[in-house]
C-alpha positions as CSV (number, residue, x, y, z in Angstrom):
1,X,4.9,141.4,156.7
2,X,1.3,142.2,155.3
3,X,0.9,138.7,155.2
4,X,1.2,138.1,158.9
5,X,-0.9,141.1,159.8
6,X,-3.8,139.5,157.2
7,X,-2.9,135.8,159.2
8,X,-3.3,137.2,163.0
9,X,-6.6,139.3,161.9
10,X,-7.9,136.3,160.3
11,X,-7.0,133.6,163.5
12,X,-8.4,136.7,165.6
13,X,-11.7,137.0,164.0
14,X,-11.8,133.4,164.0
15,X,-11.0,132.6,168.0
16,X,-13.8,135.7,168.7
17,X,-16.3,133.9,166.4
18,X,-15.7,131.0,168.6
19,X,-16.0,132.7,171.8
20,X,-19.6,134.1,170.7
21,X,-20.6,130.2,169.9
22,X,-19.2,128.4,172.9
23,X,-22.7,128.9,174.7
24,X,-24.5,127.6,171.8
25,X,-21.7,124.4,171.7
26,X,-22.8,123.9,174.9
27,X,-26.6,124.2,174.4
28,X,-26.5,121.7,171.3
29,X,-24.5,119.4,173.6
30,X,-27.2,119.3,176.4
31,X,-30.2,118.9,173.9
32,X,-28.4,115.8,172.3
33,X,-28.0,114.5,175.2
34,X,-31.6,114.7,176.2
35,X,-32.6,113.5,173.1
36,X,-29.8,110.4,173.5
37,X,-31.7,109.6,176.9
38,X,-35.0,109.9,175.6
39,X,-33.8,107.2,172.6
40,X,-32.4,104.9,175.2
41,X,-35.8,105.0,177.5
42,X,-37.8,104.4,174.3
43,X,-35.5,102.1,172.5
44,X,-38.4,100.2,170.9
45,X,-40.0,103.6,169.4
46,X,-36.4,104.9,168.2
47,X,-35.8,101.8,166.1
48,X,-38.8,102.3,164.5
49,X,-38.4,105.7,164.0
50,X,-34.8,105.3,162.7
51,X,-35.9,102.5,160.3
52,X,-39.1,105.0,158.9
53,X,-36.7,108.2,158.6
54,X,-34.0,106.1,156.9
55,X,-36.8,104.3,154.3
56,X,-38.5,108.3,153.7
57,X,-34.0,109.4,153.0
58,X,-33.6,106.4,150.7
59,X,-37.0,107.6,148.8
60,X,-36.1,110.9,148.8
61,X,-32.7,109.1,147.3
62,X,-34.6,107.5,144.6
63,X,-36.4,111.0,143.6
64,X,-33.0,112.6,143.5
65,X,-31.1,110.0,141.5
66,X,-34.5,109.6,138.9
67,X,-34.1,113.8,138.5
68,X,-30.5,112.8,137.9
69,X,-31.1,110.4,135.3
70,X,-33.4,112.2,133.1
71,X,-30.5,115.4,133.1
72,X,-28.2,112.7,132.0
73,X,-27.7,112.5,127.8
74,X,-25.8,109.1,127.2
75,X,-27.7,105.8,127.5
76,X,-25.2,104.1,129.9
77,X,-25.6,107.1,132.3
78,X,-29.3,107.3,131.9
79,X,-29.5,103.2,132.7
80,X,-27.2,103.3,136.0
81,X,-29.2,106.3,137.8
82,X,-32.5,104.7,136.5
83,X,-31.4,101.3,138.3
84,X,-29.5,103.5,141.4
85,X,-33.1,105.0,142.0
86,X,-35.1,102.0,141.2
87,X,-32.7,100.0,144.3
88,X,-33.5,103.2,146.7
89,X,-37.5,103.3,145.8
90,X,-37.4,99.7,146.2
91,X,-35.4,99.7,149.4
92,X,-36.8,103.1,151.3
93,X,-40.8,101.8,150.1
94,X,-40.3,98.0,151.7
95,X,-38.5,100.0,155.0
96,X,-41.8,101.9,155.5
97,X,-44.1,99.0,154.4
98,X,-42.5,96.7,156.6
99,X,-40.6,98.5,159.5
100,X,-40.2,95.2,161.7
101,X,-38.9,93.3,159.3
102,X,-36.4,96.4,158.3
103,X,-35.7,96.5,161.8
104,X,-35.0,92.8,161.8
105,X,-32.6,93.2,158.4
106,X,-30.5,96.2,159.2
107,X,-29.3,94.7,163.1
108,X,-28.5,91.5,161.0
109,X,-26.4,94.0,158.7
110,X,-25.0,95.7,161.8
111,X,-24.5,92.2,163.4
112,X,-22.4,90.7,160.5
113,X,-20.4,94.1,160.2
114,X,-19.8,93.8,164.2
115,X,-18.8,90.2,163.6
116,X,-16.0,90.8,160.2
117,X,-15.1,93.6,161.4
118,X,-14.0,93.1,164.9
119,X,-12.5,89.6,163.8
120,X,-10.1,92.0,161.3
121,X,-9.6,94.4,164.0
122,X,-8.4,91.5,166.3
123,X,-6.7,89.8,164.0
124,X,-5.0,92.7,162.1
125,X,-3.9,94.3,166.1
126,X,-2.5,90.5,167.1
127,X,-0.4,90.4,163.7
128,X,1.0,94.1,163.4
129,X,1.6,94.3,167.3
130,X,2.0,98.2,166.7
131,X,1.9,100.2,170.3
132,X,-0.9,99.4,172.3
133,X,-1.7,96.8,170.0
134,X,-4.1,95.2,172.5
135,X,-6.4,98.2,173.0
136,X,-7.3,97.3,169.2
137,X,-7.6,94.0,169.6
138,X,-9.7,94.0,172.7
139,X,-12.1,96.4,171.1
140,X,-12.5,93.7,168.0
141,X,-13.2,90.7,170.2
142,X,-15.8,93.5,172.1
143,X,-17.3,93.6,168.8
144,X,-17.4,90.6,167.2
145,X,-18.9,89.6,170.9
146,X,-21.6,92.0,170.1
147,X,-22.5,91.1,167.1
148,X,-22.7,87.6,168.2
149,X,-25.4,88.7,170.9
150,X,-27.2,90.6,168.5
151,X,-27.5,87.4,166.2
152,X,-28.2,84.6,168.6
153,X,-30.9,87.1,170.4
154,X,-33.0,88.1,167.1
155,X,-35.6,88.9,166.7
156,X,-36.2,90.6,169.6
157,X,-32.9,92.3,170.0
158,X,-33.8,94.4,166.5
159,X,-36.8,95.7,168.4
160,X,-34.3,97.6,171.0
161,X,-30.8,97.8,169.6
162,X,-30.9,100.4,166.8
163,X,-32.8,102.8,168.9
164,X,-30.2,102.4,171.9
165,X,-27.2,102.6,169.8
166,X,-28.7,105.9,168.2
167,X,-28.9,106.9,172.0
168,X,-25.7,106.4,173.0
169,X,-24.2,108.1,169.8
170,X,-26.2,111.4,170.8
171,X,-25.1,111.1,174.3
172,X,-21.7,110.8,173.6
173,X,-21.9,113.5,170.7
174,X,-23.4,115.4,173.1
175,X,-21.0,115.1,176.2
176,X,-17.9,115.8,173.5
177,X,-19.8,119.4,172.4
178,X,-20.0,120.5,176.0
179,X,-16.3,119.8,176.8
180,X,-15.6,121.7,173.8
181,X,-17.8,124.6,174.5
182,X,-16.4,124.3,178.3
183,X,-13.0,124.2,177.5
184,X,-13.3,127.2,174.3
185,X,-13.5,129.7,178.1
186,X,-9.8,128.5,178.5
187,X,-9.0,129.8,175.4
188,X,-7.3,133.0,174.7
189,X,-9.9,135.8,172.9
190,X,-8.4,137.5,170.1
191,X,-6.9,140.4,172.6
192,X,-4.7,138.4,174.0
193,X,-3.5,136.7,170.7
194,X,-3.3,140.1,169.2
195,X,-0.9,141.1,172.0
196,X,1.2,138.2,171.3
């Protein structure tokens, strides 16, 4: 029975903690979606921001996995963090050197990703036929359609498309933490599940 008491105090400390933090839900939901809109408006600038903050993480990568290497004793750990950091360094320093062309390489990554992976979505969805097995499929030919835009409109569609994508991720992040925080008010507070 003491277990159930220690249960129902611990849900109801838990739905009151989420009560208090419904209005702060809500707030992170609206800034991301501000900050979603201002990356759509300035696709060109959020690209290049995305491609310098991701070269500075894979350089900050390279620091960690070289500290990494140097705690490691045997010779066959030592050689794969030395060559794991050497690959980041490489990678993060060429990013920053030449954002345009990083730009450039990663929507041709995200292109050929688009491309395998919607024609295995398709294709997987077409054979299985589980329920609603052409939701799945029509979102693989949506994406290897994409990716086939992406490719026959480089360059210039690697000035715009990372920065838009990023957008619409926050904007849609952003929508799903308002309804949360909106729909934590329908939510019994712990009072009520304490009468229960």
């Amino acid at each position: 029975m003491s277990q159930y008491k220690s249960l129902a105090t611990s849900t109801a400390e838990g739905l009151d903690q989420i009560h208090s933090s419904r209005g702060w839900l809500v707030a992170l939901g609206i800034g991301l979606i501000l900050l979603g809109a201002i990356c759509v408006i300035g696709e060109v600038t959020a690209t290049l921001v995305t491609v310098l903050a991701f070269g500075w993480l894979l350089i900050v990568g390279a620091v960690l996995s070289l500290v990494q290497a140097f705690r490691v004793h045997s010779w066959s750990g030592l050689l794969l963090y030395l060559l794991s950091a050497l690959l980041r360094g490489v990678t993060g320093y060429l990013l920053i050197r030449y954002p345009i062309t990083g730009e450039m390489s990663l929507t041709l990554v995200l292109a050929s990703l688009f491309i395998v992976g919607g024609l295995f979505r398709a294709i997987g969805a077409g054979a299985l036929q589980f329920p609603q097995w052409g939701w799945a499929a029509f979102s693989g030919i949506v994406s290897v359609a994409l990716g086939i835009m992406l490719l026959m409109q480089l360059p210039a569609s690697s000035l715009w498309f990372i920065g838009l994508a990023i957008g619409i991720e926050f904007i849609f992040d952003g929508a799903s933490w308002i309804a949360l925080g909106t729909a934590l008010r329908r939510v019994p507070g712990s009072s009520a599940f304490a009468k229960a």
